[in-house]
C-alpha positions as CSV (number, residue, x, y, z in Angstrom):
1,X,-8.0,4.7,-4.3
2,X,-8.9,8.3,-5.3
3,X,-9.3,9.1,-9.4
4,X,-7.2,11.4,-10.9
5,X,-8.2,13.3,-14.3
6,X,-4.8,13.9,-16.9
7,X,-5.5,16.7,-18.9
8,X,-5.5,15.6,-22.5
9,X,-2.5,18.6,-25.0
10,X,-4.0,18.3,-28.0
11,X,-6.5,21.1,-26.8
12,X,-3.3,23.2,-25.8
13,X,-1.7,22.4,-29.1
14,X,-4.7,22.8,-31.5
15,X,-5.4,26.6,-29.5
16,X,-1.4,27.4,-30.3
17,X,-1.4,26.1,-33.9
18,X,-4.9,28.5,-34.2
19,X,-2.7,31.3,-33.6
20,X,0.0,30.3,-35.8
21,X,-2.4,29.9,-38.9
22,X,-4.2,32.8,-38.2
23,X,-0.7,35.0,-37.9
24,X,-0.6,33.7,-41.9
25,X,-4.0,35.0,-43.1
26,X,-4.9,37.8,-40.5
27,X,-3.4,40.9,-39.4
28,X,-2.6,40.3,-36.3
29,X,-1.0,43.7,-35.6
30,X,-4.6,45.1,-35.8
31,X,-6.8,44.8,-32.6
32,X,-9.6,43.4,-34.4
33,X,-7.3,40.3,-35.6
34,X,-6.0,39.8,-32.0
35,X,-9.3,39.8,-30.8
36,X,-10.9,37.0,-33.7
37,X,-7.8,34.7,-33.2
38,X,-8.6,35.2,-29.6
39,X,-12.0,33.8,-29.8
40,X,-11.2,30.9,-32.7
41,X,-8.4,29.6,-30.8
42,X,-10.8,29.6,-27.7
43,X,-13.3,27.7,-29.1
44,X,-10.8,25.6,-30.5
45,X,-9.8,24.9,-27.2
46,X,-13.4,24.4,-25.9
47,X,-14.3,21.8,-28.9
48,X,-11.0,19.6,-28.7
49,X,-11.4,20.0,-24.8
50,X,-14.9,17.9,-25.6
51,X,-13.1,15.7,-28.1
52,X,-10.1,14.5,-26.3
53,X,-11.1,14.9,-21.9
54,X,-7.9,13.3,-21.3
55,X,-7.6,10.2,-19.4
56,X,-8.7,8.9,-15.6
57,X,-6.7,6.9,-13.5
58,X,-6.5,5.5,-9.9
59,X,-4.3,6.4,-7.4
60,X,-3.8,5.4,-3.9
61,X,-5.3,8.2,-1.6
62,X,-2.8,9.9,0.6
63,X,-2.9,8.6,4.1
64,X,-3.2,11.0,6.8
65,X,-1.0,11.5,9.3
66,X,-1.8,9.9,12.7
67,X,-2.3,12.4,15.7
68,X,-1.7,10.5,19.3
69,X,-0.7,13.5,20.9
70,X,2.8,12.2,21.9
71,X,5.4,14.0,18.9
72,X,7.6,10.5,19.2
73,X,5.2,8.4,18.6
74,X,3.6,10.3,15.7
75,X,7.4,10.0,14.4
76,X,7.7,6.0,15.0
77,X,4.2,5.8,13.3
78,X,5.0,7.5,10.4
79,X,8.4,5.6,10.1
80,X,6.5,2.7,10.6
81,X,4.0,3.3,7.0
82,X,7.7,3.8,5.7
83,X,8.3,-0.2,6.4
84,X,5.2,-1.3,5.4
85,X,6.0,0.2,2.0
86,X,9.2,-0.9,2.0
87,X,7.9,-4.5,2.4
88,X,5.4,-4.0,-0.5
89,X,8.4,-2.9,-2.6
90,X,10.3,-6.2,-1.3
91,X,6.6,-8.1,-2.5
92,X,7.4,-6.6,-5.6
93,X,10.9,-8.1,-6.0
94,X,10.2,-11.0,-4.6
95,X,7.4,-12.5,-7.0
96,X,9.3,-11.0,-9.9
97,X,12.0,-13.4,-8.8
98,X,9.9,-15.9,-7.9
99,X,8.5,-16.2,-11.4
100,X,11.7,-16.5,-13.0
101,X,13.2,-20.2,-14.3
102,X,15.5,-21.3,-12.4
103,X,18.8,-20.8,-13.9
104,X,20.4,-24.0,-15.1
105,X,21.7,-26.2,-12.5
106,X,20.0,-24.2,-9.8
107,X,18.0,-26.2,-6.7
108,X,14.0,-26.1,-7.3
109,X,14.3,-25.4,-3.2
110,X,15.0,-22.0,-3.9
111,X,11.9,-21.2,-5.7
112,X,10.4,-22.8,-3.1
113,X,12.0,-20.8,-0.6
114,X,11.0,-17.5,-2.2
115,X,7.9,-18.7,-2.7
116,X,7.3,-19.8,0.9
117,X,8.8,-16.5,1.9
118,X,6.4,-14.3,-0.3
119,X,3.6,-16.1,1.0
120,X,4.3,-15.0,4.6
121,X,5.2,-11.6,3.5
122,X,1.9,-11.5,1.6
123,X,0.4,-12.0,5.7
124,X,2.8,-9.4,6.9
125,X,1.4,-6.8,5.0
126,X,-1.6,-7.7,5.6
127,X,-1.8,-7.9,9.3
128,X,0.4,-4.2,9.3
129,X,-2.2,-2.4,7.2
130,X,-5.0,-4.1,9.3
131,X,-2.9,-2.6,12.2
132,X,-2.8,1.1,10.7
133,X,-5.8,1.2,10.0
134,X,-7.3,0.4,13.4
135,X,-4.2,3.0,15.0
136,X,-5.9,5.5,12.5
137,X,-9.5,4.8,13.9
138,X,-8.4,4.7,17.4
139,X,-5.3,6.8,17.8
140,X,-5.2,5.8,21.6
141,X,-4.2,1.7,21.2
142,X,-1.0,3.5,19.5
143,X,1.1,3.0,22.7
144,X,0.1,-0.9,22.0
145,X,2.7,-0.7,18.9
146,X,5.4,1.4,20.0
147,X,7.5,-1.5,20.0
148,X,6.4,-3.2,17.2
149,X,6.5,0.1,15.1
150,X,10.2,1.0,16.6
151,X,11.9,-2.8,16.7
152,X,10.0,-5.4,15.1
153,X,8.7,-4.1,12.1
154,X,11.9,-2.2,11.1
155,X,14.2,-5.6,11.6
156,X,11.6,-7.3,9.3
157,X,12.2,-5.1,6.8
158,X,16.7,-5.3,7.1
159,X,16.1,-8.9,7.0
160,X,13.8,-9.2,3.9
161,X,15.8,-6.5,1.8
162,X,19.3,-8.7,2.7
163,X,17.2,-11.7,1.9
164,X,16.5,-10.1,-1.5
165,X,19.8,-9.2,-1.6
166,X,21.6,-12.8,-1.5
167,X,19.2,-14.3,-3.5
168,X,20.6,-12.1,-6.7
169,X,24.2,-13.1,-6.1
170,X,25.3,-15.5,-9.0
171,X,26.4,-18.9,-7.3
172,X,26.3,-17.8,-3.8
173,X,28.4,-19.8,-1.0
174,X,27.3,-22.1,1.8
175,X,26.8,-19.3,4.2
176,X,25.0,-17.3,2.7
177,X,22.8,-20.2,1.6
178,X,22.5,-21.2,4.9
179,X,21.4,-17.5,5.7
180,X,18.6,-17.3,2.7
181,X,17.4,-21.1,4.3
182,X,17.4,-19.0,8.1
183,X,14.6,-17.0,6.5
184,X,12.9,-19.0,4.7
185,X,12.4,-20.8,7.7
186,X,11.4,-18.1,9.9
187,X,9.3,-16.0,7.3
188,X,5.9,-17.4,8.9
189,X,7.1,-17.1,12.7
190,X,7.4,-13.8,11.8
191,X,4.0,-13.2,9.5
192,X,2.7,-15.0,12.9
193,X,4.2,-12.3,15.2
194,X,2.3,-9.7,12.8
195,X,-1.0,-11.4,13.1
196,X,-0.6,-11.3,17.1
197,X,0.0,-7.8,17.1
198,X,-2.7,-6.9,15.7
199,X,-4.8,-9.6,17.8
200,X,-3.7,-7.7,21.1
201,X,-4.9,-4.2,19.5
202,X,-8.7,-6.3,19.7
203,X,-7.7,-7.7,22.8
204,X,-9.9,-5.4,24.9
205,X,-13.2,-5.4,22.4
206,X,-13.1,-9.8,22.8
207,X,-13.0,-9.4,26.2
208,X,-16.1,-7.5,26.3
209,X,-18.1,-9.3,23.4
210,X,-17.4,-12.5,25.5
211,X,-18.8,-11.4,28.5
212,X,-21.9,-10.0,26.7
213,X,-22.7,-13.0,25.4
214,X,-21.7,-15.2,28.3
215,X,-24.4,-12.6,29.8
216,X,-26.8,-13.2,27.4
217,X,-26.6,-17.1,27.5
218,X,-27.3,-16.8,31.3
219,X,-30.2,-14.6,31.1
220,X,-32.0,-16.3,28.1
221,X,-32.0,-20.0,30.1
222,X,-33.5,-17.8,32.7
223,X,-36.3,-16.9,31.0
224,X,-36.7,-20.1,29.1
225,X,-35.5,-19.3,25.6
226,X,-33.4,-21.8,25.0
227,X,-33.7,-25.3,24.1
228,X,-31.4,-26.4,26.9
229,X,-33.9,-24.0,29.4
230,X,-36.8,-26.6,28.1
């Protein structure tokens, strides 16, 4: 998150309304009136400026664009930060829903369902921003989510938003019921999927810490530093 300062108007407007009294009492066809309403209605300016700053606010900082050197795969990237916003907005919508009471007659199941479904989501996102950010730090493990990036992640997304979908239509029928109870099922299967993606992008650096310490066990029983050595 980067701050952003929002210039405060009443500075503007106090400067202009300078002007406008000054037009009342002072020449203003004369150069010397010009050049006194100039300076009264810029210290004007300068004194509310002090008085009202304005305001400062957080926004998210702009994510820069991930160079791999193949133009395809900067494309499936950058579609792929798409999704992942996509399945924040679905977040959204989801735990709006999922606060709502139940309409009367309605099955407590299908909070539950939404419920159950928002918490996998909630490891979706997650494990994809985990993902991007390692990408972004190491732009050559890229080719190690072309197909998540170009298959799984965008399917994700057409099955949450039609999930969203058929859980706003007013007494829905058995199949598409039977669809929303699909997902609800397979919502963590598919947060699972996420979270071994981005295991295999660390595949390589557990491999090597393993060794290293399997090394370093070995070499300090050699030299008697351990209590299994004595």
């Amino acid at each position: 998150m980067v701050e952003r300062r929002i210039r405060s108007v009443v500075p503007l407007y106090a400067a202009g309304a300078v002007w406008i009294i000054c037009g009342l009492i002072i020449p203003l066809y004369t150069l010397w009136g010009i050049l006194l309403t100039a300076v009264l209605s810029a210290a004007v300016y300068l004194i509310c400026g002090k008085l009202f700053p304005g305001q400062v606010e957080l926004v998210p900082e702009k994510e820069k664009p991930i160079d791999t050197g193949d133009a395809k795969l900067n494309q499936a990237l950058e579609a792929g930060r798409s999704d992942v916003n996509a399945l924040k907005e679905i977040r959204g919508q989801l735990a709006e829903s999922s606060g709502e009471k139940p309409a009367k007659g309605a099955a407590s199941e299908n909070i539950q369902g939404r419920t159950a479904v928002l918490a996998a989501l909630e490891r979706m996102i997650k494990a994809a921003e985990a993902i991007f950010a390692e990408i972004s730090a190491k732009p050559d493990k890229a080719p190690m989510v072309r197909k998540f990036m170009e298959y799984y992640l965008p399917n994700v997304v057409k099955i949450l938003t039609s999930y969203v979908k058929m859980n706003r239509i007013a007494g829905s029928g058995d199949n598409t019921k039977e669809l929303s109870a699909s997902v609800e099922k397979n919502a963590p299967m598919m947060a699972e999927a996420f979270e071994k993606q981005l295991d295999g992008l660390y595949l390589d650096e557990m491999l090597d810490i393993t060794t290293d310490i399997t090394v370093l066990e070995h070499m300090m029983k050699g030299d008697g530093l351990t209590d299994e050595a004595m």
